[in-house]
SEVO-231405 format. One record per residue (C-alpha): residue number from 1; x, y, z. Coordinates in steps of 0.02 Angstrom, whole numbers, m for minus. Layout:
N
node num->NUM, east->X, north->Y, up->Z
...
END
This chain:
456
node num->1, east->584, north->m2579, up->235
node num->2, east->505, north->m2499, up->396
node num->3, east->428, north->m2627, up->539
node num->4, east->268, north->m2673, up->548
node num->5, east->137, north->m2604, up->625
node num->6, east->m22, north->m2703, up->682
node num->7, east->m210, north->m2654, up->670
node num->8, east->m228, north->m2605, up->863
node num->9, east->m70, north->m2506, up->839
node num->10, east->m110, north->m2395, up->682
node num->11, east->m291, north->m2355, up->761
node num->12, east->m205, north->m2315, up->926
node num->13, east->m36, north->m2230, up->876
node num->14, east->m40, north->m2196, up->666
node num->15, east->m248, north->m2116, up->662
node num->16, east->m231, north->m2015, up->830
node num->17, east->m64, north->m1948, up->792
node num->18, east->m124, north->m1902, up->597
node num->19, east->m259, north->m1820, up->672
node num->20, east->m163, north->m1697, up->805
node num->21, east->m19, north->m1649, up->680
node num->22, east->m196, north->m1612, up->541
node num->23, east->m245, north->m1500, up->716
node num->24, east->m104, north->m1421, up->739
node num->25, east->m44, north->m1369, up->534
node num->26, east->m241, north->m1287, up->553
node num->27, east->m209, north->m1210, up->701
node num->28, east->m21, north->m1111, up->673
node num->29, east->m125, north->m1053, up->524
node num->30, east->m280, north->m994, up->618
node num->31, east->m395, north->m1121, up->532
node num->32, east->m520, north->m1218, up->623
node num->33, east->m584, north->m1377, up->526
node num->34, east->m750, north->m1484, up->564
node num->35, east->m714, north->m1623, up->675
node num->36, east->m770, north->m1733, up->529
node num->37, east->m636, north->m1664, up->414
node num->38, east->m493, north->m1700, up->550
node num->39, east->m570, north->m1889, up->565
node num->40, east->m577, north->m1907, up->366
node num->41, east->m390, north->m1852, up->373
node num->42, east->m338, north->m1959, up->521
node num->43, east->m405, north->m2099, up->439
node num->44, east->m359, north->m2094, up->255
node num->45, east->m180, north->m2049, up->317
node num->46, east->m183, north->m2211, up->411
node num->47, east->m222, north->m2317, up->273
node num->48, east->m89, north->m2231, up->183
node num->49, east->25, north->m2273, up->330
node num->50, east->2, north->m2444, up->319
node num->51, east->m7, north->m2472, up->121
node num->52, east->169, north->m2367, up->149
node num->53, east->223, north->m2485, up->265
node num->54, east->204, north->m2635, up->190
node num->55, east->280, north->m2595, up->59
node num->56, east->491, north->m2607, up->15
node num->57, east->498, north->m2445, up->26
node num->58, east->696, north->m2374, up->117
node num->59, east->686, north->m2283, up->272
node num->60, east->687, north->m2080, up->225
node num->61, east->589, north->m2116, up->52
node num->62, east->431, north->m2159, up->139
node num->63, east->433, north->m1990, up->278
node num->64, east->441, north->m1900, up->80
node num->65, east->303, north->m2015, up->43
node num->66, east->175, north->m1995, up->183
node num->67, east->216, north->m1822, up->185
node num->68, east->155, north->m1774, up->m1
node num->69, east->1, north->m1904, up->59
node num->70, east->m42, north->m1807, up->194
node num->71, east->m20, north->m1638, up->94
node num->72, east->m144, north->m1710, up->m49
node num->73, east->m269, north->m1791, up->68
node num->74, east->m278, north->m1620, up->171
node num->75, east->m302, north->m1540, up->0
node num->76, east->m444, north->m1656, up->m54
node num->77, east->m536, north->m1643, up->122
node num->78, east->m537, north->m1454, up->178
node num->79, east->m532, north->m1412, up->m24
node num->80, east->m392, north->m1258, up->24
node num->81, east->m287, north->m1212, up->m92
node num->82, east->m127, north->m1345, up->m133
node num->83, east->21, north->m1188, up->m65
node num->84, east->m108, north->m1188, up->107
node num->85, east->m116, north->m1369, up->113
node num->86, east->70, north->m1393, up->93
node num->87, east->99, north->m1263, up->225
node num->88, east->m8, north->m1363, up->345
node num->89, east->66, north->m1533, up->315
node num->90, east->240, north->m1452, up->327
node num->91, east->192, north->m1379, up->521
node num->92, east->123, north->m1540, up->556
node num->93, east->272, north->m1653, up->502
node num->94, east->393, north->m1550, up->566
node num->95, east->337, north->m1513, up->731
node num->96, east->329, north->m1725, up->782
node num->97, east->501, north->m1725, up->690
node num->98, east->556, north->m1602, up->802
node num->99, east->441, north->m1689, up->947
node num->100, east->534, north->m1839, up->910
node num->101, east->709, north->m1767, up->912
node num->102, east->698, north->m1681, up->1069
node num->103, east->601, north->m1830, up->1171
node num->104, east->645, north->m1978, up->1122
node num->105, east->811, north->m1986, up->1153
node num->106, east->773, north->m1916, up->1333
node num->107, east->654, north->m2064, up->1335
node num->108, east->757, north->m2205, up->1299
node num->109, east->887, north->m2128, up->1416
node num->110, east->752, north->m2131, up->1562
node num->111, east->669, north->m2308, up->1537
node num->112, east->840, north->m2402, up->1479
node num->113, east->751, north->m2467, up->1336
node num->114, east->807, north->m2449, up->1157
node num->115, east->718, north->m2410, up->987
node num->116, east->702, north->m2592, up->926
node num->117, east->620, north->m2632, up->1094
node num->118, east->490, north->m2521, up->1104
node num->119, east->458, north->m2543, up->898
node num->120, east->433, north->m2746, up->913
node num->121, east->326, north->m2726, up->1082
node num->122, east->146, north->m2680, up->1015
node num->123, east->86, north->m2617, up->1193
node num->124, east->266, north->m2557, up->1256
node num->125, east->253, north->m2428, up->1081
node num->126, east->75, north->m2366, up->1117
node num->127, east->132, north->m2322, up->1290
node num->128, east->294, north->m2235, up->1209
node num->129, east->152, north->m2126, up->1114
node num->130, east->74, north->m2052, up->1248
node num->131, east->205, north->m1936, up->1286
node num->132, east->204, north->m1879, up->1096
node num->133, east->14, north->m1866, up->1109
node num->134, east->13, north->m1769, up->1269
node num->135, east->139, north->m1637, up->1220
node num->136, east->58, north->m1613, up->1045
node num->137, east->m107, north->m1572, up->1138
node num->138, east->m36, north->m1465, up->1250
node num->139, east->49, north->m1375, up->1111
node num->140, east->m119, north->m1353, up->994
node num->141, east->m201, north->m1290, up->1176
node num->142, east->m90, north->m1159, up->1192
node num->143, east->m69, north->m1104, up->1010
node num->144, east->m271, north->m1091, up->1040
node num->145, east->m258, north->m990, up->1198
node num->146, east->m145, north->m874, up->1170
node num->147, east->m193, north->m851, up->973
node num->148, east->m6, north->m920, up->932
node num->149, east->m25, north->m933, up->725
node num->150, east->52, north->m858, up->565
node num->151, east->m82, north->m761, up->537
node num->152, east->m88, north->m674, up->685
node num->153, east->95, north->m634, up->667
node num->154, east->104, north->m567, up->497
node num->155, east->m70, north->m453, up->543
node num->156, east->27, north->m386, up->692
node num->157, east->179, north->m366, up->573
node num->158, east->28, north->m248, up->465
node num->159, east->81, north->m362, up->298
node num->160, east->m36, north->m359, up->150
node num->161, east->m152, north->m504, up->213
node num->162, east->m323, north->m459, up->180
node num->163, east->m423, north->m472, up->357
node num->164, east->m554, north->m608, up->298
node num->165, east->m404, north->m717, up->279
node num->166, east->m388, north->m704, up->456
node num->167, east->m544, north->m760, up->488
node num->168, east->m583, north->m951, up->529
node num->169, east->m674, north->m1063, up->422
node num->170, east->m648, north->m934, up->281
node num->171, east->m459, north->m971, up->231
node num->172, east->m486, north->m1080, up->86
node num->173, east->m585, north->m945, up->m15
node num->174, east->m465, north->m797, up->m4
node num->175, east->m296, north->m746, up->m69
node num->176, east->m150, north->m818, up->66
node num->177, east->m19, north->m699, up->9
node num->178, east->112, north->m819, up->m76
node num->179, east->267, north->m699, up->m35
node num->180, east->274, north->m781, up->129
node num->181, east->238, north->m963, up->84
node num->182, east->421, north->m987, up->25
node num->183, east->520, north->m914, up->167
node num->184, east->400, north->m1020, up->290
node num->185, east->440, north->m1152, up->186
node num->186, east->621, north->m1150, up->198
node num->187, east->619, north->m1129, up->393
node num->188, east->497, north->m1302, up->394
node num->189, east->602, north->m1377, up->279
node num->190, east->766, north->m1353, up->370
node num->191, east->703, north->m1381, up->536
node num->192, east->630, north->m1557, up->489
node num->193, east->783, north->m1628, up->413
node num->194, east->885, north->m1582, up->536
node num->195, east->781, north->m1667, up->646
node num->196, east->738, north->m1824, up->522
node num->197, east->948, north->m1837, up->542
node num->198, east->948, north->m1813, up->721
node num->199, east->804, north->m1986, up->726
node num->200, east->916, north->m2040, up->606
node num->201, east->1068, north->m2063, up->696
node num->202, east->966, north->m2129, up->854
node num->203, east->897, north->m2263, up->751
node num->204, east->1059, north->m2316, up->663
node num->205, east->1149, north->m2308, up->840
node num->206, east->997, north->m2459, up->875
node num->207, east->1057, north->m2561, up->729
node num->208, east->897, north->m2543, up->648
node num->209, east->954, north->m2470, up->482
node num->210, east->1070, north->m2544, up->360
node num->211, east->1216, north->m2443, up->300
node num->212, east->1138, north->m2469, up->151
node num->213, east->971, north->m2390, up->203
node num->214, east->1085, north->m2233, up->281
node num->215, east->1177, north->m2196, up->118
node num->216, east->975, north->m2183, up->45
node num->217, east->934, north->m2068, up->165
node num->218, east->1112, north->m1981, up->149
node num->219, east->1050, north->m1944, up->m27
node num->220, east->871, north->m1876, up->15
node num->221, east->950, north->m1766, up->115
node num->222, east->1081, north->m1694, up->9
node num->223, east->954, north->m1686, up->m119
node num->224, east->846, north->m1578, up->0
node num->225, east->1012, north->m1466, up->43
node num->226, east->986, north->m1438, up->m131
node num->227, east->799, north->m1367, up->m133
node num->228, east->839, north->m1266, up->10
node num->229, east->954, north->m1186, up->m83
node num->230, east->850, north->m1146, up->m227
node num->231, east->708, north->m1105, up->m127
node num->232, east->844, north->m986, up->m40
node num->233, east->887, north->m897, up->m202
node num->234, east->717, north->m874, up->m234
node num->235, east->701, north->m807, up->m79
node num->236, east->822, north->m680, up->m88
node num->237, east->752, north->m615, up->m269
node num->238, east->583, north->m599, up->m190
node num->239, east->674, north->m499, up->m61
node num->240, east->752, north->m395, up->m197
node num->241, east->605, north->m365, up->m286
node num->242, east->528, north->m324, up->m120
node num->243, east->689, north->m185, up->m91
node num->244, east->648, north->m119, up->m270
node num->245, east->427, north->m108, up->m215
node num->246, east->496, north->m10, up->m65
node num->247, east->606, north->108, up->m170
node num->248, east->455, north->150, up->m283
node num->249, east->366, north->164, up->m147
node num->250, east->489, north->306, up->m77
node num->251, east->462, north->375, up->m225
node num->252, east->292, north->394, up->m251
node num->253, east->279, north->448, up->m74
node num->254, east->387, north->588, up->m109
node num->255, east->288, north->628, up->m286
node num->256, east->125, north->649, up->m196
node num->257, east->207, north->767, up->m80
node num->258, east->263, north->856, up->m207
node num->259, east->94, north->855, up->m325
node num->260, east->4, north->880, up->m153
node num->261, east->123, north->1047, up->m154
node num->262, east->94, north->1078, up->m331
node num->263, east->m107, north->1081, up->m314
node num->264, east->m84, north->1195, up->m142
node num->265, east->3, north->1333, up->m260
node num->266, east->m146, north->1304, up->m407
node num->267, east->m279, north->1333, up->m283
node num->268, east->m188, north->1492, up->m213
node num->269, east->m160, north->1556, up->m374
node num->270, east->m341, north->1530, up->m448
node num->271, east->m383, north->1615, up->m278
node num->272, east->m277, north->1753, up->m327
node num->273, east->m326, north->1762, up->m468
node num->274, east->m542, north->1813, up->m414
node num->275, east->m444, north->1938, up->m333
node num->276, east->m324, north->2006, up->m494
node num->277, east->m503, north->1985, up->m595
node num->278, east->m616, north->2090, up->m461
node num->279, east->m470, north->2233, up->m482
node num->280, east->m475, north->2239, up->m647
node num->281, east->m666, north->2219, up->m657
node num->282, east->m656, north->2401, up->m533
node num->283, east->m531, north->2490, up->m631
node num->284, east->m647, north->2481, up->m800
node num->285, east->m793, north->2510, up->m710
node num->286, east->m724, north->2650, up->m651
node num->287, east->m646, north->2737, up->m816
node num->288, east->m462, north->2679, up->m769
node num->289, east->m448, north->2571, up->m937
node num->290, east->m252, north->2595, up->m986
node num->291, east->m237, north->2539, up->m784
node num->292, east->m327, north->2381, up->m827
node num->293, east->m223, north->2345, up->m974
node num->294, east->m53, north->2363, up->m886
node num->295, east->m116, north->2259, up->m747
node num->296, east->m175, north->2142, up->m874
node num->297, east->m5, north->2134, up->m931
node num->298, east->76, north->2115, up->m772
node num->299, east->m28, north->1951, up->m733
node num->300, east->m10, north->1876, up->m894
node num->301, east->176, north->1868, up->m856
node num->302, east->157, north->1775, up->m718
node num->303, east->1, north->1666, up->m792
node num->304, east->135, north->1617, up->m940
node num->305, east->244, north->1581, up->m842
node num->306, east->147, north->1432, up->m745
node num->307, east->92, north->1377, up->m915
node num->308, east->266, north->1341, up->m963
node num->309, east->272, north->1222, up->m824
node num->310, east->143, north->1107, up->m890
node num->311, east->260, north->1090, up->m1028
node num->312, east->392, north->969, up->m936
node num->313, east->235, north->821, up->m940
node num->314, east->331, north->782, up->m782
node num->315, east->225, north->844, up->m609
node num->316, east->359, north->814, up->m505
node num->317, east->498, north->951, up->m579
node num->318, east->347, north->1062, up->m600
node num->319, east->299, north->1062, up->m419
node num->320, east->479, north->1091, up->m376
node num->321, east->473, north->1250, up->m501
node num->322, east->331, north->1303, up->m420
node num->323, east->401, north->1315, up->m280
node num->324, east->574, north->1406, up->m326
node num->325, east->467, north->1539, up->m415
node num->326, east->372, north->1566, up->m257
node num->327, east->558, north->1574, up->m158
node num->328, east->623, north->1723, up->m295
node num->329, east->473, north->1818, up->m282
node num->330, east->484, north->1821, up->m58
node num->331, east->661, north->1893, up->m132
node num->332, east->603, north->2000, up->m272
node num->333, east->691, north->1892, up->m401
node num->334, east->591, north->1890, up->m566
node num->335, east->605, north->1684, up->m621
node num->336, east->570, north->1657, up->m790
node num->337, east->563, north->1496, up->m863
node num->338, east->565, north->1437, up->m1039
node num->339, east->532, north->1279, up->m1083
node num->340, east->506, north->1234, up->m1247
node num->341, east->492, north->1041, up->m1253
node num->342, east->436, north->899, up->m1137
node num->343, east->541, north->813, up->m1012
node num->344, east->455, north->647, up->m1008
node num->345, east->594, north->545, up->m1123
node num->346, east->747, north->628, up->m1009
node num->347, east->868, north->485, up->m934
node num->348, east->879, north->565, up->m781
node num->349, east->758, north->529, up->m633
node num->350, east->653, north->655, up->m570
node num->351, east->740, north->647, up->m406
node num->352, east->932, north->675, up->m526
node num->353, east->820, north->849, up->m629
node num->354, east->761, north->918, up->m461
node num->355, east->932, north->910, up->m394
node num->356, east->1008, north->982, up->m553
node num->357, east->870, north->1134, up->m576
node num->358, east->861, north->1137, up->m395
node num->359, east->1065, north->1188, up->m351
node num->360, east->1074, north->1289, up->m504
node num->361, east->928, north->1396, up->m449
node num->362, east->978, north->1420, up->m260
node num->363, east->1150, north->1442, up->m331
node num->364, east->1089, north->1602, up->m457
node num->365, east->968, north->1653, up->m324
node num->366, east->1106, north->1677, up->m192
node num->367, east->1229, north->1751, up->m333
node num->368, east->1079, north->1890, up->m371
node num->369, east->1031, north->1916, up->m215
node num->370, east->1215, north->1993, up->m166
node num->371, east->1182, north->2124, up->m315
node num->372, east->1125, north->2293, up->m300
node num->373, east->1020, north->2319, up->m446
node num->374, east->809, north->2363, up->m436
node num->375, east->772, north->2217, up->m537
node num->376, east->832, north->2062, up->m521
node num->377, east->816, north->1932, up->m645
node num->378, east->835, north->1751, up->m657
node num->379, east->819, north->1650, up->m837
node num->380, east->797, north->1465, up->m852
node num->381, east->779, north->1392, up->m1021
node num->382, east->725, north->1203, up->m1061
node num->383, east->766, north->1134, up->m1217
node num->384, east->785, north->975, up->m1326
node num->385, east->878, north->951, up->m1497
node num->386, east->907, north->798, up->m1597
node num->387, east->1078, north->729, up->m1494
node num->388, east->990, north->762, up->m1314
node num->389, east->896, north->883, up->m1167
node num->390, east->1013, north->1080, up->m1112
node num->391, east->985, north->1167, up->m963
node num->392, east->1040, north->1341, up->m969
node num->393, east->1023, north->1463, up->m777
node num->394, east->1074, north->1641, up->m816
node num->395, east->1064, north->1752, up->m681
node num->396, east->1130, north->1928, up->m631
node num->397, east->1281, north->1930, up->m528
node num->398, east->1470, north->1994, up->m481
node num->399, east->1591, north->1924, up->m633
node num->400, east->1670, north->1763, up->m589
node num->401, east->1850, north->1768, up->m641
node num->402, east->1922, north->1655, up->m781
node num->403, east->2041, north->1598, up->m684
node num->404, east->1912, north->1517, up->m577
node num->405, east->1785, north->1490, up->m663
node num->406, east->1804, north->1302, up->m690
node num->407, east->1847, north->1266, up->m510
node num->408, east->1662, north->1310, up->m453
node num->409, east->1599, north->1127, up->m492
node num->410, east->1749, north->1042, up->m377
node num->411, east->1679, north->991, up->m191
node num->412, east->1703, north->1121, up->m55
node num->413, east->1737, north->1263, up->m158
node num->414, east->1641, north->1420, up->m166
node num->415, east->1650, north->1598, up->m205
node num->416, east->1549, north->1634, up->m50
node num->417, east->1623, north->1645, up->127
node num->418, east->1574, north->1518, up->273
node num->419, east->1481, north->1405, up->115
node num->420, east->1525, north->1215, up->104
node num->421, east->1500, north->1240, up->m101
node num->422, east->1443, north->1081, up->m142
node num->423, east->1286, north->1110, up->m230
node num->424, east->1360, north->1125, up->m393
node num->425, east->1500, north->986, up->m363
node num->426, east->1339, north->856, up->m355
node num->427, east->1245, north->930, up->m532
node num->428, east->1415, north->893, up->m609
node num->429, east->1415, north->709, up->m528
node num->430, east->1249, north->678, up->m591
node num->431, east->1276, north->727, up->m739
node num->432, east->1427, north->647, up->m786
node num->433, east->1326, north->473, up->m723
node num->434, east->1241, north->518, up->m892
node num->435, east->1394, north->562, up->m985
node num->436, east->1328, north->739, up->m1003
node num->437, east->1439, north->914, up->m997
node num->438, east->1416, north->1077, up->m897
node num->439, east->1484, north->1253, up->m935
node num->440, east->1492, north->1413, up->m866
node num->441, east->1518, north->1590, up->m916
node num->442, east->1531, north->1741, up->m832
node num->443, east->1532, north->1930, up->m871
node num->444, east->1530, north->2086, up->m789
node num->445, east->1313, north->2064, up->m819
node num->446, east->1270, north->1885, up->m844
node num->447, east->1346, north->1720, up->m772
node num->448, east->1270, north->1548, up->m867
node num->449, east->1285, north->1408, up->m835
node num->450, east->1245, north->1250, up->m964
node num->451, east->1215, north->1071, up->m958
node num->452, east->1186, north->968, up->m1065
node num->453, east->1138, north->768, up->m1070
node num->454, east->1124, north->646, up->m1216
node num->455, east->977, north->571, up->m1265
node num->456, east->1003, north->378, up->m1203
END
């Protein structure tokens, strides 16, 4: 049961010191109540304090106690939202807990008195407040000054708090983002027991507290151990997920780059293309008809082409395609691609096909490149079957010996000199990820090489 406290000393200790720990939860969240709201709380949590008091209640149980109190009553008052009015009571309690921890035992160390003194002397405890009041004041002052609040902090950390929120008098009616609410919670949380333990021990060292009134409190505290943990492992799944939103977000980043890439080479090809159409327009007009149609010809080739990349339904290996067929044609490699189904249900990522299409292009376009032929061509088929997705790059090129021809895919090798070789050494990791198989073969013409992967 705690002491009691009498009339004089609840509305000169218990309603001022409600009201500055209401003043300060509002102000480390960059609220600023009506003066009337901070009386209404000051007041109801007195009468809770004393109805709390007067009852059997063990030491430890009632701190619980006048803590969920002041949480609801702040709730009812300022009408913010229960998460906002939990965080506020939390700031609040622990910051006399802490007050209390640090000062008191200073206090008592100064003045020679001890706990139970100063607790049955009604004037000898309101004097012991002023401290407490002082440094609270000075604390809420400064917080004000120097705009020291959460709000502040995660807008200067650029987090996804809308700006009205940071607005005063205008928290209650927007969206407090609830990702932060449990990680502030758990730092409250642990700071105030440890410093509920700390007044703890200074009161049990007075004789105040019965063992049997420690081993309560012992419990309370083990039993908030426990939330902190689960609140921890919540924590760290939030922080998870959060990894994961920053991984997609990676990735989107880097699809946008590519489909900004992709729409650069559409509008430069439909620009060509007023061009291809004025020439042809000026070679009928002009009588040169079987001109037209070969030039016709010519750009339907390459118009075909492009459509085939529509085919994949996936924007990202098409803008990558796009791009390779610009690379062969600055070398005078003709890239044709076939693709004859879509690539939406593939298991691999698009990041795990660009990497595959991507090293076994380079690796043909370097092998035709070496070649002296006056065309050089480059084949890529796409294709699906019932059991899963093959990828098949034929390209011109010198004959690759038997003998080696299933050491290309190991790291570090390669058939060309001052080359790391490991281009092809990664398509064959990926694609035994997805318990797939590549192939190559080689003649004095062709080489090919195939992979295939299996539906999932």
């Amino acid at each position: 049961m705690l002491d009691h406290m009498s009339i004089l000393q609840l509305l000169l200790v218990s309603l001022p010191e409600a009201v500055l720990l209401a003043a300060l939860g509002f102000t480390l969240i960059n609220f600023q109540p009506h003066l009337r709201q901070l009386l209404l709380i000051g007041i109801f949590q007195t009468f809770a304090s004393y109805i709390v008091r007067a009852s059997k209640l063990s030491f430890g149980l009632h701190t619980i106690l006048l803590l969920l109190v002041f949480i609801l009553i702040i709730h009812l008052v300022t009408h913010l939202k229960v998460f906002v009015s939990s965080l506020v009571g939390l700031l609040g309690f622990t910051t006399i807990a802490l007050i209390e921890a640090l000062y008191v035992p200073q206090l008592l160390k100064i003045t020679g008195y001890t706990i139970a003194e100063i607790l049955n002397h009604p004037i000898m405890r309101i004097y012991f407040f002023i401290p407490e009041t002082g440094l609270l004041l000075m604390i809420i002052l400064l917080c004000r000054h120097f705009n020291i609040n959460i709000m502040s902090y995660l807008e200067r950390k650029k987090t996804q708090v809308s700006v009205a929120l940071m607005k005063k008098n205008n928290f209650g009616n927007n969206n407090f983002n609830k990702e932060y609410f449990l990680p502030i919670t758990l730092i409250l949380l642990s700071i105030c027991l440890l410093a509920m333990l700390s007044n703890t021990f200074v009161f049990f060292r007075s004789v105040l507290l019965k063992d049997s009134f420690i081993n309560i409190f012992s419990t309370f505290i083990v039993l908030g151990i426990t939330v902190l943990i689960c609140l921890l492992v919540i924590i760290l799944k939030n922080i998870a997920g959060m990894i994961d939103i920053q991984h997609k977000a990676k990735k989107t980043k880097k699809t946008l780059s590519l489909i900004e890439e992709l729409v650069y080479t559409i509008r430069k090809k439909r620009h060509d293309f007023n061009h291809h159409l004025q020439a042809v327009y000026g070679l009928l007009e002009t009588g040169f008809q079987l001109e037209a149609r070969d030039y016709i010809r010519k750009i339907f080739s390459h118009i075909s082409t492009h459509e085939e990349l529509i085919k994949t339904d996936t924007p990202e290996v098409s803008a990558m395609l796009y791009t390779k067929i610009g690379l062969a044609k600055k070398n005078n490699i003709n890239l044709e691609i076939i693709i004859e189904n879509s690539l939406k249900d593939l298991p691999l990522s698009f990041e795990e096909t660009n990497s595959i299409l991507g090293n076994l292009i380079d690796n043909a376009m370097e092998a035709t490149n070496i070649i002296n032929v006056e065309k050089r061509n480059i084949t890529i088929e796409l294709t699906r079957n019932s059991e899963g997705f093959c990828f098949e790059v034929t390209n011109q090129g010198k004959l690759i010996k038997p003998e080696i021809i299933n050491e290309i895919f190991k790291p570090q090798f390669s058939t060309k000199e001052g080359r790391p070789g490991l281009g092809l050494s990664i398509v064959e990791e990926i694609v035994k990820q997805y318990n797939g198989t590549i192939t190559a073969f080689s003649n004095n013409k062709n080489t090919t090489l195939s992979i295939f992967i299996p539906k999932r």
